[in-house]
Structure formats: C-alpha cells, structure tokens
PAVOKOL-646085 format. One record per residue (C-alpha): residue number from 1; residue in one letter; x negated, y negated, z negated. Coordinates in steps of 0.5 Angstrom, whole numbers, plus 500, padded with zeros to 3 digits. Each point is the difference from the previous one (the first is absolute). Layout:
REM PAVOKOL-646085
[NUM A [X Y Z]]
...
REM end
This chain:
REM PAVOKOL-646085
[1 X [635 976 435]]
[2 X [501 507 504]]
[3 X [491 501 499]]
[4 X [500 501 507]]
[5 X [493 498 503]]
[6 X [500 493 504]]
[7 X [496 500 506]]
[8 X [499 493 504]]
[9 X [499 502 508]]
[10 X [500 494 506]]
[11 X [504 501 506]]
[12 X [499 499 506]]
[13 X [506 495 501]]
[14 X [503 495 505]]
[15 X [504 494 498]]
[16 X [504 495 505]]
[17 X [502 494 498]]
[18 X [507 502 503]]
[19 X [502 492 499]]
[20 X [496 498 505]]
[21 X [505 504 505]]
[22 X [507 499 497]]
[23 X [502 497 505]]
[24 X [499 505 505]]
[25 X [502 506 495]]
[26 X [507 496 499]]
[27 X [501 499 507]]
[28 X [497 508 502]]
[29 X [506 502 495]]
[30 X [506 497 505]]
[31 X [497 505 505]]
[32 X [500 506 497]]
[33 X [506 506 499]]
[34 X [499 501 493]]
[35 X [506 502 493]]
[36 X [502 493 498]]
[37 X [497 501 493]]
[38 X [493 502 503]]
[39 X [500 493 505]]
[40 X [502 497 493]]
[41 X [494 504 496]]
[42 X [495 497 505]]
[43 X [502 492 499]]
[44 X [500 500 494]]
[45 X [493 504 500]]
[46 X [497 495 505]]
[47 X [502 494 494]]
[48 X [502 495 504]]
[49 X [503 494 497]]
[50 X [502 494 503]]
[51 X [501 494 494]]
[52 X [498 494 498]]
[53 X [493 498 495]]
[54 X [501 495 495]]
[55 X [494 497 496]]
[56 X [501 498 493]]
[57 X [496 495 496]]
[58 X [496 502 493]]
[59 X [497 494 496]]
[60 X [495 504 495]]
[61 X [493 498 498]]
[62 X [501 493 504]]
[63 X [500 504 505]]
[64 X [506 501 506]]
[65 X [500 507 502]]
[66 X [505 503 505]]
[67 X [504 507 500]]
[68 X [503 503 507]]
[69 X [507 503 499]]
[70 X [503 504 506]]
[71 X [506 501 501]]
[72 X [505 503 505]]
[73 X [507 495 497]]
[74 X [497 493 501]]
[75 X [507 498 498]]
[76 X [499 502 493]]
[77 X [494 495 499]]
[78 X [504 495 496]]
[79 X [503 506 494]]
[80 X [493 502 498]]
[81 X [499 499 493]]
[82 X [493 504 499]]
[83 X [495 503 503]]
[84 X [497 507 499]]
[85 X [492 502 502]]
[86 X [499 507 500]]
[87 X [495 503 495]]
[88 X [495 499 505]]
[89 X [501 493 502]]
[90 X [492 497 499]]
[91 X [504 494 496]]
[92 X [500 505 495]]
[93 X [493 500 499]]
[94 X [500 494 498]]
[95 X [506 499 495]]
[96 X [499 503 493]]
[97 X [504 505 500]]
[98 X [501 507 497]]
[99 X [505 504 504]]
[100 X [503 505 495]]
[101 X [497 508 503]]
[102 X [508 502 501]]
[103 X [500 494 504]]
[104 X [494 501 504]]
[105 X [503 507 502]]
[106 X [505 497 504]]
[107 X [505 504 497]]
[108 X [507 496 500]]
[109 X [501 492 502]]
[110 X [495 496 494]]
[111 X [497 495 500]]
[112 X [496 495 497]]
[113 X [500 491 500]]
[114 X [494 498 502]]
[115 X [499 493 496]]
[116 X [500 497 507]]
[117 X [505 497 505]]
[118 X [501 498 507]]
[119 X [503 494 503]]
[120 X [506 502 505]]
[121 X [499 497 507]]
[122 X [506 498 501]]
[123 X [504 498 493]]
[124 X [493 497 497]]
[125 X [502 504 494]]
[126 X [495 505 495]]
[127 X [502 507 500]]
[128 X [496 506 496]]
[129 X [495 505 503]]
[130 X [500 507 498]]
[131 X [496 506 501]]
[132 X [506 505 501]]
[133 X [498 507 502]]
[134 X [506 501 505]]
[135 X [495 495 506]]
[136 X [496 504 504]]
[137 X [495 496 502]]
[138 X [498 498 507]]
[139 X [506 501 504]]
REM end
C-alpha cells in the first residue's frame, strides 16, 4: 500500500451501447481515409463477431440446465473436449467449489473441474466443465 488517501467521487458519465450500431460503425470505416492499422484498431473496437451459438445440456440435481457457447469457428464443434466458465459464470454460484485465491487473480491459464458435465450437442458424449481464468465472460 502506497498510504495514499482513497476518495470515492461520481461522474457525470455517458455510456453507449456500441453493439447496438456495429453495423453502421463496421460499414462507416469503408469510407473513411484513415492508416490501415487505426481502421483495424477501430474493428476490433466496436467488437463485432459473427459466429455460431451452440447450447450444451447439463443434468444436475434432476434438473437440465443449458449453457450457450459462442463461437466464431463453428467448424471446430465436433473437437470440443470440455468447457471452460469464467470465474464469473452464475453456474458457479451454485457448485461447491473453492477457487484457490492465486487462481482467482486470473494470473496464468488455471483452472479448476467443477464436478459437472455437459452433454455435447451433436456426439451425445459427457464432457467436463471447468471455471478457467483465461474466459472472459459476457462476450
């Protein structure tokens, strides 16, 4: 700790939800006369991804849950082996587990199996779940 003083202060803010206009923003950068690398920059900062959403069953507790997984190379569905949550996934809230306080720093590639798997929606195969702390959550 630096012993510096910690004030709390509330800003006057804007927020935009920038997915809402991706389309527009995307389409907008085919017309403007910028470097390469800031036309780039500004893609991958509107976030638009065009992909697939696969749902994956879970069987706990007598109950079938689904998980959605987005993934931008659909191709790769019939590789998956696991899934990885990130530690903020609500599925964890209801799982006993501990994450280790090194893995929760989200320092590295850890993770931890969470007693629970999933059913694979095209091989019928159970595969495992883990909290992971390289997923973000929310993409």
């Amino acid at each position: 700790w630096s012993g510096a003083d910690v004030e709390r202060r509330y800003l006057k803010q804007w927020f935009l939800r920038i997915t809402a206009y991706a389309e527009d923003l995307h389409a907008g950068l085919l017309d403007v006369e910028w470097p390469k690398t800031v036309v780039r920059t500004q893609r991958n900062w509107i976030g638009k991804s065009e992909g697939v959403i696969y749902e994956f069953s879970i069987h706990q507790h007598q109950k079938t849950k689904k998980i959605a997984v987005f993934t931008t190379k659909p191709e790769t569905i019939f590789g998956v082996t696991f899934l990885a949550l990130s530690y903020d996934h609500p599925l964890l809230n209801e799982v006993e587990v501990q994450l280790p306080l090194a893995e929760k720093s989200r320092e590295g590639k850890a993770g931890v199996f969470l007693g629970l798997h999933a059913i694979h929606p095209f091989k019928n195969e159970k595969i495992p779940i883990y909290a992971a702390s390289y997923v973000s959550d929310g993409y």
